[in-house]
matplotlib code that plots the C-alpha trace (Angstrom):
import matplotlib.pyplot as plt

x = [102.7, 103.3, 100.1, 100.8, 98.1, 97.9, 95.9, 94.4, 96.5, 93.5, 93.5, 97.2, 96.6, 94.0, 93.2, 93.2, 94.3, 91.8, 92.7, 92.5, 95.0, 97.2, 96.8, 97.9, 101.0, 101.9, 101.7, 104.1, 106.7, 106.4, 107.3, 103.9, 102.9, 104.0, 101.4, 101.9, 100.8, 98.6, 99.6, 98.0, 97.1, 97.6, 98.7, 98.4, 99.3, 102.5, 104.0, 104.5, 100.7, 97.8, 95.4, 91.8, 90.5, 89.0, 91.6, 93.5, 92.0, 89.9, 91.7, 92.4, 92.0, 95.5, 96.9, 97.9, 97.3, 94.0, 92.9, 91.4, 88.0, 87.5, 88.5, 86.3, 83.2, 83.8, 84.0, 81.3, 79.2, 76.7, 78.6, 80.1, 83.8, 84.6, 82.1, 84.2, 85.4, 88.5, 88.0, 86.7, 89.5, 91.9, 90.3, 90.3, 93.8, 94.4, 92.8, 95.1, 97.9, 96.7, 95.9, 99.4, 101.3, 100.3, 99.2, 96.3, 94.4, 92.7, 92.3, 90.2, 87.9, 86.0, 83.1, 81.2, 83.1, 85.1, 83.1, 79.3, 77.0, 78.5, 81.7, 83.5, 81.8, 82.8, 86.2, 86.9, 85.2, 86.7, 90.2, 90.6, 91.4, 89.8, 88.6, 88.5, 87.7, 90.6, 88.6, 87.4, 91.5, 91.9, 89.5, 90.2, 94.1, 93.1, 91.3, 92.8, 97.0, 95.4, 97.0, 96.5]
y = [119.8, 117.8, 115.5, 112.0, 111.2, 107.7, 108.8, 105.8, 105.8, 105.7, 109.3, 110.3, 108.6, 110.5, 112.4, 114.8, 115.4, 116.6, 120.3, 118.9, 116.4, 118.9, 121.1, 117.4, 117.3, 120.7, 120.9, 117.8, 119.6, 122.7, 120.0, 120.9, 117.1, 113.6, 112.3, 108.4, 106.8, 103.6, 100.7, 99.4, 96.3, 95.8, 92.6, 91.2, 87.3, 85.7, 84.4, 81.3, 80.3, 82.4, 82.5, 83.0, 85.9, 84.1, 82.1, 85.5, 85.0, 87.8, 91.0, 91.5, 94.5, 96.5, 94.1, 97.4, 95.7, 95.6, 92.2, 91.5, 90.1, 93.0, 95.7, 93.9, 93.6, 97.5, 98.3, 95.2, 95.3, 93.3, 91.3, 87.4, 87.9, 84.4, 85.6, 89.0, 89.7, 90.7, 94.5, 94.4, 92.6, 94.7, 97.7, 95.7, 95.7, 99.3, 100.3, 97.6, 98.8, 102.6, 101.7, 99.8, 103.1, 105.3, 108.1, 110.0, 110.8, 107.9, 109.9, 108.8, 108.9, 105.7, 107.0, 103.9, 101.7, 104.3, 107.0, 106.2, 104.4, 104.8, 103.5, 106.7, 106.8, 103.3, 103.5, 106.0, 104.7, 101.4, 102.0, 105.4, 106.4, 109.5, 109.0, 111.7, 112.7, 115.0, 118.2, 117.1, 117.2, 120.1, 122.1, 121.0, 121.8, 125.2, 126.0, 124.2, 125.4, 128.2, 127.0, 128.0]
z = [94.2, 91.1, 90.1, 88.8, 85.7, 84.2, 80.1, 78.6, 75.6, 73.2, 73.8, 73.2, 69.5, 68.5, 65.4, 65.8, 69.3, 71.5, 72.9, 77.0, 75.7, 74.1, 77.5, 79.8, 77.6, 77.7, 81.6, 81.6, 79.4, 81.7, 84.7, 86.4, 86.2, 85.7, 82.7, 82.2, 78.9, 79.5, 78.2, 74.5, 76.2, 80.0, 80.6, 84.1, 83.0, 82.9, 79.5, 81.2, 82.9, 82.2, 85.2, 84.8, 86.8, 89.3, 90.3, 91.7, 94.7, 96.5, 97.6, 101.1, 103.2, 103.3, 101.0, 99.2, 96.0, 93.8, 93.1, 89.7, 90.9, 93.6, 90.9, 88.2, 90.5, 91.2, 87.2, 86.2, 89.1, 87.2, 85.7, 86.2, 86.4, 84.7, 81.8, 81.1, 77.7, 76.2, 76.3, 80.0, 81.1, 79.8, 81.0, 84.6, 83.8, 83.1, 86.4, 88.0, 86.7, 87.6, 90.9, 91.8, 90.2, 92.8, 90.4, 91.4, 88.7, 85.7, 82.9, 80.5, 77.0, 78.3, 79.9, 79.5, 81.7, 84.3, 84.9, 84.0, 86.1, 89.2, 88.4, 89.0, 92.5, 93.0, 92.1, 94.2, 97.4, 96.7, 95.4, 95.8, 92.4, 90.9, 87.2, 84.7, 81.2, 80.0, 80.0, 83.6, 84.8, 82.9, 84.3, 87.7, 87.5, 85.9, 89.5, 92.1, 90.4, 88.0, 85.5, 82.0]

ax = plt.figure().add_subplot(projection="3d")
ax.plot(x, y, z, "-o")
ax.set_aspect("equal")
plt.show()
């Protein structure tokens, strides 16, 4: 089985690299898995018209695509969508963008907003996608594949 891996790309430009990163990119040189750099900055608004996020509309069951509201309500649970700021909505974007690439795994430095407080919990109930830290996908290929 090859594993598809979206890294938050804060992580690939790291000094210096952190060894779980090192492993991630070794595995995809080996073939063993398909590791996709996030974007710097997601971008989920035309150059033309900029929507506001809540004029995306709400997302509808089996629509197949994850609607900026219902993915920002499952990362900002708390939180007014119209009243995001920039770094939220880009990491609302990120998950977008993970979620619409059909990889399996989100992995990710950014504990605070994808994997603490529930979030990780939430993401995957919600939208299915499994968020890790790098060691975290490590460790878990090392078992389930035994990889070294």
């Amino acid at each position: 089985m090859r594993y598809k891996l979206t890294i938050d790309r804060n992580l690939t430009n790291c000094s210096p690299e952190l060894q779980a990163v090192s492993t991630l990119k070794r595995w995809k040189a080996e073939g063993k898995l398909n590791l996709i750099e996030a974007e710097a900055k997601a971008n989920l608004f035309s150059e033309k018209r900029a929507l506001k996020p809540w004029q995306r509309g709400p997302s509808k069951a089996g629509a197949g695509k994850a609607k900026f509201d219902h993915v920002a309500s499952v990362l900002f649970p708390s939180r007014n969508v119209q009243k995001l700021n920039m770094l939220e909505i880009n990491d609302v974007a990120h998950m977008i963008k993970h979620h619409g690439s059909g990889n399996e795994i989100f992995v990710t430095g950014n504990t605070e907003n994808f994997i603490d407080g529930g979030r990780r919990e939430r993401l995957k109930a919600v939208l299915g996608v499994i968020a890790m830290t790098p060691d975290e996908a490590v460790r878990m290929l090392s078992e389930i594949e035994g990889w070294k």
